[in-house]
N, C-alpha and C positions, 0 to 999 in steps of 0.2 A: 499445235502443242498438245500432250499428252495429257491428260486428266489422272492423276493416280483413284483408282479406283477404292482405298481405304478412306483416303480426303474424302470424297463424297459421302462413303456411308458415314463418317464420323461427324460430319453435319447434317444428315436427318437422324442421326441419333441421337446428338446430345444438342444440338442447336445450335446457331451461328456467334453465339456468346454466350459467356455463362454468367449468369446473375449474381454480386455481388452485393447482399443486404447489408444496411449500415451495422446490424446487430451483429456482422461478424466480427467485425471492427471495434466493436465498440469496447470487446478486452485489449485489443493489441492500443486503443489510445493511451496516450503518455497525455497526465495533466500538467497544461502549462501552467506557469512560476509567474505570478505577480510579485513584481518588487514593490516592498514596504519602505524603500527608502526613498523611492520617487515619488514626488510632489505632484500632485493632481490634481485638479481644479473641476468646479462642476460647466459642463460643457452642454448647451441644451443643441445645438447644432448636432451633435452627434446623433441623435435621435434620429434623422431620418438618413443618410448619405454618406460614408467613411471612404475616404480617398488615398489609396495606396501607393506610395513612391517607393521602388524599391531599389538596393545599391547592392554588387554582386562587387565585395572589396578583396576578394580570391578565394574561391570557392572550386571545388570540382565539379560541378555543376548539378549536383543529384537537388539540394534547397530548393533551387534554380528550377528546377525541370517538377518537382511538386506542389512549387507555389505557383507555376504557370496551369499545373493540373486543376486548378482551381477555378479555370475559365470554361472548363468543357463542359456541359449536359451533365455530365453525371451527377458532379457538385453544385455547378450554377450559382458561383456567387454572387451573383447581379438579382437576383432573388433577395437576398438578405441585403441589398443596399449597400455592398462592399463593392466599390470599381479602382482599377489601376490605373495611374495616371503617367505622361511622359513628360512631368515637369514638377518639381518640388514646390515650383510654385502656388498649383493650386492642391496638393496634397494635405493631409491632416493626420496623416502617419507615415514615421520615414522607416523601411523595412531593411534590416543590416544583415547580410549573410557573407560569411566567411572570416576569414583573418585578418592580423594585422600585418599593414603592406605600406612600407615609408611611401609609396608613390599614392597611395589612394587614401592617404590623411587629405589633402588639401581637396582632394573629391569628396569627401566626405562631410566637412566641414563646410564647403559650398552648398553640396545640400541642404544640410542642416538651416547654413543662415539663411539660404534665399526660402524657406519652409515660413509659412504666417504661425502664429501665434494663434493656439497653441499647436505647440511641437512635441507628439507624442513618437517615441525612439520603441520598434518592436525586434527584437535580437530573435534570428529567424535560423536554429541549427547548433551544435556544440561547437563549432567551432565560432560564431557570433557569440557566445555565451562563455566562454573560455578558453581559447585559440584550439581547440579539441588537439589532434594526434601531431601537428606540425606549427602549430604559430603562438601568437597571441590573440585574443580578444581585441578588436578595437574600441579606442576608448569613450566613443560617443556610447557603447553596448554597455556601462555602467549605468549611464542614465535613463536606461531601457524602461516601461513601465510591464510590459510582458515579456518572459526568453520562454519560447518555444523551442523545447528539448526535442533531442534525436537527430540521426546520423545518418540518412537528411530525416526527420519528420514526417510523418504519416498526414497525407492529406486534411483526413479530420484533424489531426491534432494543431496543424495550423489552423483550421478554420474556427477552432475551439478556442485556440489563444488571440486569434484576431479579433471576433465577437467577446472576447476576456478583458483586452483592450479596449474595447467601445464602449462595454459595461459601465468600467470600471471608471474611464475618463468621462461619462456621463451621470455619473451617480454626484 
């Protein structure tokens, strides 16, 4: 197979990646929305270990694909003590992305009950947050205690409202 001869020069020129500093980011973040109408309790568990359950209730996958970004090297949320979990069970936050959808109420709701106590609801995109350009909101996303805005949200800016969430239910 053929090598193009620009390809090559254009990686000893500029290098095999280009370095992305959090400071360039750091104006395009959107600050997440703490709701003041959700009840919060002080949580001393949260201190060390936040466990992610997350529910994709019809979404076009963009949410989906930046709150997964959140597992790679770059971000490393296992550093900060935030892991995702494959069972609501042993979760301590359930994460809501997308619309309302009559078929994924009763998914929803299963999460929710089989989740221990307490049950912290984080609204993950405009459409979790207000059915954005095509739905509804679902309605567990009212008792949200953080809505992480944007269409889908910038990597930090989830990781800002997750740790917002942790905060917040441990204070």
């Amino acid at each position: 197979m053929k090598t193009n001869i620009w390809f090559l020069k254009g990686l000893r020129k500029f290098g095999r990646t280009e370095k992305y500093p959090a400071e360039k980011y750091a104006q395009s973040v959107m600050e997440p929305i703490v709701n003041s109408n959700a009840t919060v309790k002080k949580f001393e568990q949260f201190k060390r270990s936040f466990y992610l359950y997350q529910v994709d209730s019809g979404t076009c996958g963009a949410c989906n694909l930046e709150l997964q970004a959140l597992q790679t090297p770059h971000y490393d949320l296992n550093r900060l003590g935030l892991f995702f979990t494959n069972t609501p069970r042993h979760a301590d936050a359930l994460v809501i992305m997308g619309v309302y959808s009559e078929k994924m109420v009763k998914a929803l709701e299963n999460a929710y009950d089989a989740m221990p106590e307490p049950k912290l609801i984080i609204a993950l995109g405009a459409c979790a947050m207000s059915g954005g350009m095509i739905g509804k909101s679902p309605r567990l996303s009212k008792e949200a205690i953080v809505y992480i805005p944007g269409c889908p949200p910038n990597p930090y800016t989830i990781l800002k409202g997750i740790m917002k969430a942790k905060e917040v239910s441990s204070k």
